[in-house]
mmCIF file of the C-alpha atoms, coordinates in Angstrom:
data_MODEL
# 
_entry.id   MODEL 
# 
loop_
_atom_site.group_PDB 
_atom_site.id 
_atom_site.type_symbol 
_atom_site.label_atom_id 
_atom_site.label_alt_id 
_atom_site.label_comp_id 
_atom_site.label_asym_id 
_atom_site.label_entity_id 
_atom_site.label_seq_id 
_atom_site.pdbx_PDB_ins_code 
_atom_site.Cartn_x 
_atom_site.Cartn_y 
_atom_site.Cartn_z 
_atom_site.occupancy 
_atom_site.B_iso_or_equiv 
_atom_site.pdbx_formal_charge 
_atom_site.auth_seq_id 
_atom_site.auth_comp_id 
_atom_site.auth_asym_id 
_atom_site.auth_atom_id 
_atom_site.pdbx_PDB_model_num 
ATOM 1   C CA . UNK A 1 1   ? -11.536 -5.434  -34.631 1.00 0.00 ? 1   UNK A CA 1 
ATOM 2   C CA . UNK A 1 2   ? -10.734 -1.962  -32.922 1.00 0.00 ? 2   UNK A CA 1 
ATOM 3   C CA . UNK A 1 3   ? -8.246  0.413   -35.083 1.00 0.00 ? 3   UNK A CA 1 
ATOM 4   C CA . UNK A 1 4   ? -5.425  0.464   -32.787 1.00 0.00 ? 4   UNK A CA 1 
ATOM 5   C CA . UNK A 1 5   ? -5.527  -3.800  -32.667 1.00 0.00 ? 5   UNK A CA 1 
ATOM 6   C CA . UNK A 1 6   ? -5.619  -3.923  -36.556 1.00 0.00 ? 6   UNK A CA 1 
ATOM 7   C CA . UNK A 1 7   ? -2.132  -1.160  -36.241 1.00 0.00 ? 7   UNK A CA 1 
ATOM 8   C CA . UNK A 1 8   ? -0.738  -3.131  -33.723 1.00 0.00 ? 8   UNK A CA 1 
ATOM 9   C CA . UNK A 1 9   ? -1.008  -6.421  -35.715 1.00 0.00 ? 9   UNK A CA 1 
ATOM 10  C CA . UNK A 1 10  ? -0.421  -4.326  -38.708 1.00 0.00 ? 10  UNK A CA 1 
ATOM 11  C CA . UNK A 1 11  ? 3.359   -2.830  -37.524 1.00 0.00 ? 11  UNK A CA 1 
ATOM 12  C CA . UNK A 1 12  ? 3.958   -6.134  -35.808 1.00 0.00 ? 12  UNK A CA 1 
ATOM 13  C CA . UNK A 1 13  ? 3.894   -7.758  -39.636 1.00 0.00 ? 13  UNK A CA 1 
ATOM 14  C CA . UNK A 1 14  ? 5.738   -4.634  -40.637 1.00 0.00 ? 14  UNK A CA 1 
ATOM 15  C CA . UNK A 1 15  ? 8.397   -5.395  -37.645 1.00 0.00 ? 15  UNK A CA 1 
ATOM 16  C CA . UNK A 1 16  ? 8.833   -9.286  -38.595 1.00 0.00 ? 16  UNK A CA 1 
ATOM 17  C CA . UNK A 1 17  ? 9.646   -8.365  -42.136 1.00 0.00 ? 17  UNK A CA 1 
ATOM 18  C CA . UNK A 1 18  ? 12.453  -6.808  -40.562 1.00 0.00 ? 18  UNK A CA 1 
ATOM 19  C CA . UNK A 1 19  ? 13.580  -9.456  -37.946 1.00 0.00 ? 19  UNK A CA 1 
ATOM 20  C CA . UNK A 1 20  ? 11.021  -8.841  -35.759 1.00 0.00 ? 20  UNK A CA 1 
ATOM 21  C CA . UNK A 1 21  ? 11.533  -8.093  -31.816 1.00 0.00 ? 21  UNK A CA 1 
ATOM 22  C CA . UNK A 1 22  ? 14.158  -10.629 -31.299 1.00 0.00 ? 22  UNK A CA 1 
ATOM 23  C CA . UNK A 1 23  ? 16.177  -7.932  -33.928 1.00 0.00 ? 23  UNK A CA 1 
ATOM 24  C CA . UNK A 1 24  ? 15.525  -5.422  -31.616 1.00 0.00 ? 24  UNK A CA 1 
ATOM 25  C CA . UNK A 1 25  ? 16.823  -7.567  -28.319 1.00 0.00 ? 25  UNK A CA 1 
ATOM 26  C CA . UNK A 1 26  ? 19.644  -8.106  -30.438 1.00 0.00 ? 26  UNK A CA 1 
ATOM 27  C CA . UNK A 1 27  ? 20.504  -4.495  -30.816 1.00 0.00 ? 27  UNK A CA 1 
ATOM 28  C CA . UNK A 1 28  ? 19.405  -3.921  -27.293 1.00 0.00 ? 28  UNK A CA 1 
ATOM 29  C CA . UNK A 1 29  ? 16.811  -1.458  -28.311 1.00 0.00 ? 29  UNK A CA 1 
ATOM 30  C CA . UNK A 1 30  ? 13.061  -1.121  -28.113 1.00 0.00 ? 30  UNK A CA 1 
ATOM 31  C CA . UNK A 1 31  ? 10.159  1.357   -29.792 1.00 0.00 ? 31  UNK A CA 1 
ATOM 32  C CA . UNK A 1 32  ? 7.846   3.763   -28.360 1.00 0.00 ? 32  UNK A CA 1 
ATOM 33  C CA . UNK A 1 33  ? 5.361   5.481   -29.619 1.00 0.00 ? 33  UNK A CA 1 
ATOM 34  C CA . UNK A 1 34  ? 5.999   8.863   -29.666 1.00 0.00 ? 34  UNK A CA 1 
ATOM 35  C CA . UNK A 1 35  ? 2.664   9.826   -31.291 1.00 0.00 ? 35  UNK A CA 1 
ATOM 36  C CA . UNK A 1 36  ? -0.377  8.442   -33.267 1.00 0.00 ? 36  UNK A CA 1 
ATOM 37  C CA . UNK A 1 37  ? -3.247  9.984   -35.042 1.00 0.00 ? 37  UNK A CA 1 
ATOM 38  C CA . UNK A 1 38  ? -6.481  8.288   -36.270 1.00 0.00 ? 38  UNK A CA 1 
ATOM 39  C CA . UNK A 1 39  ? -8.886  9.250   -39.114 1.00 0.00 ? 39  UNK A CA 1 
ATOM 40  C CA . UNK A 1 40  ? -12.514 7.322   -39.203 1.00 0.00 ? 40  UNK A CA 1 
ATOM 41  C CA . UNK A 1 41  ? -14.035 7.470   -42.808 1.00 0.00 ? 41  UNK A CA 1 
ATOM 42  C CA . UNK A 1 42  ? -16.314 4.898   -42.625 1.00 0.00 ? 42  UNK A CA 1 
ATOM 43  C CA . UNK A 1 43  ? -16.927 2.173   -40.172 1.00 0.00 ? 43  UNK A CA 1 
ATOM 44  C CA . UNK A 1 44  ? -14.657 -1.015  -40.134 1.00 0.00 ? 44  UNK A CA 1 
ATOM 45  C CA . UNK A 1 45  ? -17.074 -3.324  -41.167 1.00 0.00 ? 45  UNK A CA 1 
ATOM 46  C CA . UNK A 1 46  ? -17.649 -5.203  -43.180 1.00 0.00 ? 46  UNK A CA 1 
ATOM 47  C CA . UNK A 1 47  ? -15.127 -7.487  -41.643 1.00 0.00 ? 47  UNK A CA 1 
ATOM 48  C CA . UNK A 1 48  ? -12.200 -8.658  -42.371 1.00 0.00 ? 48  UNK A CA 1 
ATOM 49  C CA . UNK A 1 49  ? -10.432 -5.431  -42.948 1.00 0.00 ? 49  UNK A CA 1 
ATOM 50  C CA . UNK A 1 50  ? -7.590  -5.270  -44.925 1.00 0.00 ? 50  UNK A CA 1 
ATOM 51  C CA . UNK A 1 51  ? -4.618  -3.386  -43.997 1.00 0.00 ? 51  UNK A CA 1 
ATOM 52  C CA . UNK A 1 52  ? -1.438  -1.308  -45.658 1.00 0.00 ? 52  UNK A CA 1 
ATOM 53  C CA . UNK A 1 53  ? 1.571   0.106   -43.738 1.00 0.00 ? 53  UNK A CA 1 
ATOM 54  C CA . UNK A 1 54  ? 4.149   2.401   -45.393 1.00 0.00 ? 54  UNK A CA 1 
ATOM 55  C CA . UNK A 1 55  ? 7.188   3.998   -43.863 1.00 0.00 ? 55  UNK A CA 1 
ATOM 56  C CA . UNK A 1 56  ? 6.218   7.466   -44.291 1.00 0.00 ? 56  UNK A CA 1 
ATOM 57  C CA . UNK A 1 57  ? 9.237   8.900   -42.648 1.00 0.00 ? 57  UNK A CA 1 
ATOM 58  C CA . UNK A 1 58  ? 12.900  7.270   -41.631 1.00 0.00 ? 58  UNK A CA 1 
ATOM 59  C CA . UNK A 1 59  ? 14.723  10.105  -39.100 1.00 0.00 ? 59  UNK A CA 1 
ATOM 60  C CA . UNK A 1 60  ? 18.055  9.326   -37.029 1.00 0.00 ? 60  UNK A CA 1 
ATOM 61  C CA . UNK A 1 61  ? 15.781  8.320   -33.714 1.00 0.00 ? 61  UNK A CA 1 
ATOM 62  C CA . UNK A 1 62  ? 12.273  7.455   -34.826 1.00 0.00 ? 62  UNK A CA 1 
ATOM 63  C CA . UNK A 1 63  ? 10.364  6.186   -37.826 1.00 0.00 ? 63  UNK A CA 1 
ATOM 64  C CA . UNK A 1 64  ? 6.606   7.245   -38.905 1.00 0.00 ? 64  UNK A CA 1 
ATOM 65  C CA . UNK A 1 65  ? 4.334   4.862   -40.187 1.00 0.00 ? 65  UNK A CA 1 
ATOM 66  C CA . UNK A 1 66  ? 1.727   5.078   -42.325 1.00 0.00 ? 66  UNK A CA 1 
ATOM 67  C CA . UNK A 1 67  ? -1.773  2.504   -42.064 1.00 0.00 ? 67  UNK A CA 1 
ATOM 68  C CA . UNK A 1 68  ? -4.086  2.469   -44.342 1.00 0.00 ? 68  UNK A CA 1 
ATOM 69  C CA . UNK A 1 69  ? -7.832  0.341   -43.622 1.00 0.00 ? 69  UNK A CA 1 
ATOM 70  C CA . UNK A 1 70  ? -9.612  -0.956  -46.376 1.00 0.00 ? 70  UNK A CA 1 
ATOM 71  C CA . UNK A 1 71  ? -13.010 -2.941  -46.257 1.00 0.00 ? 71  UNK A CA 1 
ATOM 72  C CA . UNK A 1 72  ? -13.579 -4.322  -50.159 1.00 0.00 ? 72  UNK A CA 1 
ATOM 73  C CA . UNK A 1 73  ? -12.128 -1.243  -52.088 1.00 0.00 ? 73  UNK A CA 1 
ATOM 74  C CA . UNK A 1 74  ? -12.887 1.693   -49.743 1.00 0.00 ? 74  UNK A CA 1 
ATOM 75  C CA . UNK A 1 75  ? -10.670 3.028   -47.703 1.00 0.00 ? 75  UNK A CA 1 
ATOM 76  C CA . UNK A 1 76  ? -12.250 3.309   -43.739 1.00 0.00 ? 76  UNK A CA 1 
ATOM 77  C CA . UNK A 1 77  ? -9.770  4.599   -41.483 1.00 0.00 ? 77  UNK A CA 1 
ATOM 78  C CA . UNK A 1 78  ? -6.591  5.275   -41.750 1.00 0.00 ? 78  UNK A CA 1 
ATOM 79  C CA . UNK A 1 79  ? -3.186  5.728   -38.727 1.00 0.00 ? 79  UNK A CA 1 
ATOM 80  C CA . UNK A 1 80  ? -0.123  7.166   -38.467 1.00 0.00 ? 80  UNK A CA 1 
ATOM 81  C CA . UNK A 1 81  ? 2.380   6.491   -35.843 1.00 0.00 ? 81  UNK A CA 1 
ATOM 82  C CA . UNK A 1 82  ? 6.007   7.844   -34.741 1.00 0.00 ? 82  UNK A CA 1 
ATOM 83  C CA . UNK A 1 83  ? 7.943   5.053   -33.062 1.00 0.00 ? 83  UNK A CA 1 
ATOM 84  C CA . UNK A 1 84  ? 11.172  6.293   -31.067 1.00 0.00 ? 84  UNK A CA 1 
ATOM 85  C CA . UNK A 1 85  ? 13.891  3.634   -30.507 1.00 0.00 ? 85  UNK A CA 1 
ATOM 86  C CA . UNK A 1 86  ? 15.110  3.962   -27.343 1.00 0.00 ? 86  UNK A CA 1 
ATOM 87  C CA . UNK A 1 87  ? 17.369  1.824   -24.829 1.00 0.00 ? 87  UNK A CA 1 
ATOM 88  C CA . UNK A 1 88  ? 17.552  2.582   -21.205 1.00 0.00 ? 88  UNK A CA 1 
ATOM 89  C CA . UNK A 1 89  ? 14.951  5.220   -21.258 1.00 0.00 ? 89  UNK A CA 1 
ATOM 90  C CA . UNK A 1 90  ? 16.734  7.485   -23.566 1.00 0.00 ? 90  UNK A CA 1 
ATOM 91  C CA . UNK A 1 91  ? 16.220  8.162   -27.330 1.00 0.00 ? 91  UNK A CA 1 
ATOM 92  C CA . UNK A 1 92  ? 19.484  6.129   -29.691 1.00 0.00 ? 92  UNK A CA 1 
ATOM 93  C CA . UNK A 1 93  ? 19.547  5.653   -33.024 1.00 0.00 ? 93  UNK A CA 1 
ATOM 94  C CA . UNK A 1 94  ? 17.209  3.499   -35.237 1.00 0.00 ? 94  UNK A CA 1 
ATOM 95  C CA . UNK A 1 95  ? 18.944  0.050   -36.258 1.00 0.00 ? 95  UNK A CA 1 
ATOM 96  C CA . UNK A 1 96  ? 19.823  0.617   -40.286 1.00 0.00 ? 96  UNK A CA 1 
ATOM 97  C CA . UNK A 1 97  ? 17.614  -2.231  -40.863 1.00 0.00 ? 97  UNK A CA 1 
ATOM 98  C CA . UNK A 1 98  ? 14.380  -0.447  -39.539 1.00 0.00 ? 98  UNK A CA 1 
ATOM 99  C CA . UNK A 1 99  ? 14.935  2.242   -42.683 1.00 0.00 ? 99  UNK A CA 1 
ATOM 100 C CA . UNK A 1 100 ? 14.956  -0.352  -45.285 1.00 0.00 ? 100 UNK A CA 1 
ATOM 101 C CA . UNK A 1 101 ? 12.021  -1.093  -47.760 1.00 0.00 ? 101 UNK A CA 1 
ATOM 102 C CA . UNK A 1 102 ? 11.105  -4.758  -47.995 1.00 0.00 ? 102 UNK A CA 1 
# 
């Protein structure tokens, strides 16, 4: 599976653990990316990868998140990504219950 599926899937998981997008309708809010950055190690293989996200950063608008790809015990790639919550087309603040640990 390409890197930017497994991060997608990856922060998807990450998003349910916190409600998921229906928490986001709720709030009337959505998130963007902002910006991502990739780092190949190794390749992704062999399959299935294994995956780690961290919240590397919580700031009033947008929240950076850390992957991590494993395949066995190596690591093989790794992500980070800046969402931006936004409604309307303009930046708003993050719903408190993006910035909490779970």
């Amino acid at each position: 599976m390409p890197l930017r599926e497994l991060v997608e899937e990856a922060f998807l998981g990450w998003l349910d653990a916190r409600g998921g997008r229906s928490a986001l309708r709720r709030a009337a809010v959505d998130l963007v990316v902002r910006a991502a950055s990739w780092e190949f190690f190794a390749p992704i293989r062999p399959e299935p990868a294994t995956i780690a996200v961290h919240t590397e950063r919580v700031g009033t608008t947008s929240i950076t998140l850390a992957f991590t790809v494993r395949c066995a015990a190596d690591v093989v790639a790794a992500a980070t990504v800046t969402y931006v919550c936004v409604r309307g087309g303009r930046t708003v603040p993050l719903p408190a219950h993006l910035g909490v640990p779970v």
